[in-house]
C-alpha positions as semicolon CSV with decimal commas, in nm:
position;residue;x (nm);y (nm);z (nm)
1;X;-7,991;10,475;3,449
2;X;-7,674;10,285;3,483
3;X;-7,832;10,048;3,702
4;X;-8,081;9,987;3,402
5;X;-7,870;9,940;3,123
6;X;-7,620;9,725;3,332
7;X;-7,909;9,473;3,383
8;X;-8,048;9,482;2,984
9;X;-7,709;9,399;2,936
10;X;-7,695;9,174;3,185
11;X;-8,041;8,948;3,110
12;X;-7,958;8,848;2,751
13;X;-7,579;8,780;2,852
14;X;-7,742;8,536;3,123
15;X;-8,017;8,388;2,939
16;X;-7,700;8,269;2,629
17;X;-7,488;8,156;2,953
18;X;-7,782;7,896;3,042
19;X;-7,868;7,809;2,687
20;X;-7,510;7,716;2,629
21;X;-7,497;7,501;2,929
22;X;-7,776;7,291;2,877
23;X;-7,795;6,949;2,745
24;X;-7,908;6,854;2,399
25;X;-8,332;6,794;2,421
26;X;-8,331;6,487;2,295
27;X;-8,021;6,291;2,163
28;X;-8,041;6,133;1,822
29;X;-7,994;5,746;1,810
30;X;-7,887;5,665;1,506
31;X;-7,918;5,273;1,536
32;X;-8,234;5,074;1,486
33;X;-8,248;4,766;1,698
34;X;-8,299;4,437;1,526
35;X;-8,406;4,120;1,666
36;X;-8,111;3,912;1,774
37;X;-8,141;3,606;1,528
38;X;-8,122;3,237;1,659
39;X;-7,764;3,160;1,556
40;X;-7,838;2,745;1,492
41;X;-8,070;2,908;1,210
42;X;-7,838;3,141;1,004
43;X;-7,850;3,093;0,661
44;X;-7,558;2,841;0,551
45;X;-7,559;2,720;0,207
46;X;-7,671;2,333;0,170
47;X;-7,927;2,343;0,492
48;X;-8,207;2,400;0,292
49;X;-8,405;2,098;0,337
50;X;-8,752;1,998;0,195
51;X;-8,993;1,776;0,385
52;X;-9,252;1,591;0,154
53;X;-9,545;1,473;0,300
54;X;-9,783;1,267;0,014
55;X;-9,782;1,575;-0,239
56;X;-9,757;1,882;-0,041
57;X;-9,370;1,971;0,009
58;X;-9,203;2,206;0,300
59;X;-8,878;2,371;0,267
60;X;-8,684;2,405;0,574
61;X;-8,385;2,509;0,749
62;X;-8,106;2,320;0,924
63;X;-7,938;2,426;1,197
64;X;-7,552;2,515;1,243
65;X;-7,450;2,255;1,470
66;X;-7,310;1,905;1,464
67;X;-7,672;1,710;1,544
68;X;-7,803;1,881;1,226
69;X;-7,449;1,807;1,000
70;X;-7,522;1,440;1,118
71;X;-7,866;1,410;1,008
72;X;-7,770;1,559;0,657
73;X;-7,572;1,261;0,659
74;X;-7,864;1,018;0,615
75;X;-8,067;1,217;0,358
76;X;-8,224;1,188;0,138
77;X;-8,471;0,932;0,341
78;X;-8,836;0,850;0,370
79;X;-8,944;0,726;0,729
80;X;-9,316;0,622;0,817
81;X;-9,366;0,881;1,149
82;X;-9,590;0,793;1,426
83;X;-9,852;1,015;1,583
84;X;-9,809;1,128;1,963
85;X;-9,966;1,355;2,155
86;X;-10,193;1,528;1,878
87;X;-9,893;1,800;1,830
88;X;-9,607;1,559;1,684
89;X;-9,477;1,281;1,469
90;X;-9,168;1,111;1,552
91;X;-8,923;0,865;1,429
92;X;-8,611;0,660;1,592
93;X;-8,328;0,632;1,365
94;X;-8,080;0,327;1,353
95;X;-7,788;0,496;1,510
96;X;-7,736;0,794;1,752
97;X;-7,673;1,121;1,628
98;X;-7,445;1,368;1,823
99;X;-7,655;1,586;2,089
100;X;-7,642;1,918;2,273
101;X;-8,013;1,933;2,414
102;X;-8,152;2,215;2,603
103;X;-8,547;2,289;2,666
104;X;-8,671;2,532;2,412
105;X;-8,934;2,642;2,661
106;X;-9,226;2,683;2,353
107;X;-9,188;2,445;2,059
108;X;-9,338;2,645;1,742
109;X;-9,502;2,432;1,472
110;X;-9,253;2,310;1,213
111;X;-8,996;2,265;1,450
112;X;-8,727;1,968;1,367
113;X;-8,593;1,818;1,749
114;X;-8,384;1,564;1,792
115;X;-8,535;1,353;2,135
116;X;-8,242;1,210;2,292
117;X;-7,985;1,053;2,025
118;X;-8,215;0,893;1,759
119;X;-8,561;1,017;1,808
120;X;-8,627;1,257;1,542
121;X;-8,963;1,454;1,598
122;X;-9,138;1,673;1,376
123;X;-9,375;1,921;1,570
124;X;-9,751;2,051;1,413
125;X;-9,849;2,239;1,717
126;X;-9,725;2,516;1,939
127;X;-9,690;2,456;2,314
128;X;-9,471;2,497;2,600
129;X;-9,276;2,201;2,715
130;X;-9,060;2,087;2,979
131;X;-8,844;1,854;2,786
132;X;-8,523;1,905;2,623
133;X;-8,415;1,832;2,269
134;X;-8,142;1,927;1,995
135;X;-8,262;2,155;1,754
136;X;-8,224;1,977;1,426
137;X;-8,410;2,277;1,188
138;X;-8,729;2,437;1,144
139;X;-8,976;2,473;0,864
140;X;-9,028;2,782;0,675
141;X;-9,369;2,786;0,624
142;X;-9,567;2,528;0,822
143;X;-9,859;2,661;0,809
144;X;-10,068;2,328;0,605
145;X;-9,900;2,112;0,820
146;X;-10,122;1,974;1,065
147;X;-10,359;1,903;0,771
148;X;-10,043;1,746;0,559
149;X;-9,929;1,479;0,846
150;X;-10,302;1,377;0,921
151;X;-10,391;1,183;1,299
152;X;-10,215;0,866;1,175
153;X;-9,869;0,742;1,115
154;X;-9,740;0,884;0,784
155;X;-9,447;0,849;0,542
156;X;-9,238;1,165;0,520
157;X;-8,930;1,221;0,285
158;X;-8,647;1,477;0,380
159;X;-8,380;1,595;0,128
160;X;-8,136;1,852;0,079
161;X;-8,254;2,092;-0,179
């Protein structure tokens, strides 16, 4: 009888023992992750930027970096871009700008690059590439903008907004 009651003592007094001792099921994160932002495209006020092409207008963004501060520079201007490759126009400008290229690995449509010093290119395609280029800013919604530059040369206007 002692024997028994010891052990019905015993069980429950075990069975808290364990329960105590083991680790929480399943922790609680209380974090959700975010996508880690390109930094050249944070929101800075004056690098909004609108890109005219006949009547249809883009708004952009400029990037945070010197290239971009250098092409503000020279705006507002309208250029007359030349076709090449059936995914970009491109322009040179006069004088250099300041670079720090790298190769973007995919350029998205509505990318702004900078091609060496002076060879500003506008991209209307997506595609992977093996060139590098300084990212000058990006287009918010490019989505009419293959149909907006046409197959030809065109005249394009960028501004500050």
């Amino acid at each position: 009888m002692k024997k028994r009651l010891f052990m019905f003592l015993l069980l429950p007094g075990l069975t808290m023992l364990m329960l105590g001792c083991s680790p929480d099921a399943d922790p609680v994160i209380s974090e959700t992750e975010t996508p880690t932002p390109d930094p050249d495209l944070d929101p800075v006020p004056g690098n909004k930027l609108r890109i005219t092409i006949g009547s249809v207008s883009f708004t952009g963004t400029l990037a945070n970096n010197a290239t971009a501060t250098a092409f503000k520079a020279l705006l507002p201007m309208t250029v007359s871009m030349r076709e090449m490759n059936g995914n970009e126009k491109y322009y040179y400008l006069p004088d250099n700008l300041p670079t720090a290229a790298s190769n973007p690995g995919t350029i998205q449509v509505g990318d702004l690059m900078l091609y060496g010093s002076d060879c500003v290119v506008l991209f209307y395609e997506t595609f992977q590439t093996s060139y590098s280029y300084t990212r000058l800013g990006r287009l918010d919604n490019p989505s009419e903008l293959a149909a907006s530059l046409g197959s030809g040369s065109v005249n394009v206007t960028f501004e500050l907004i």
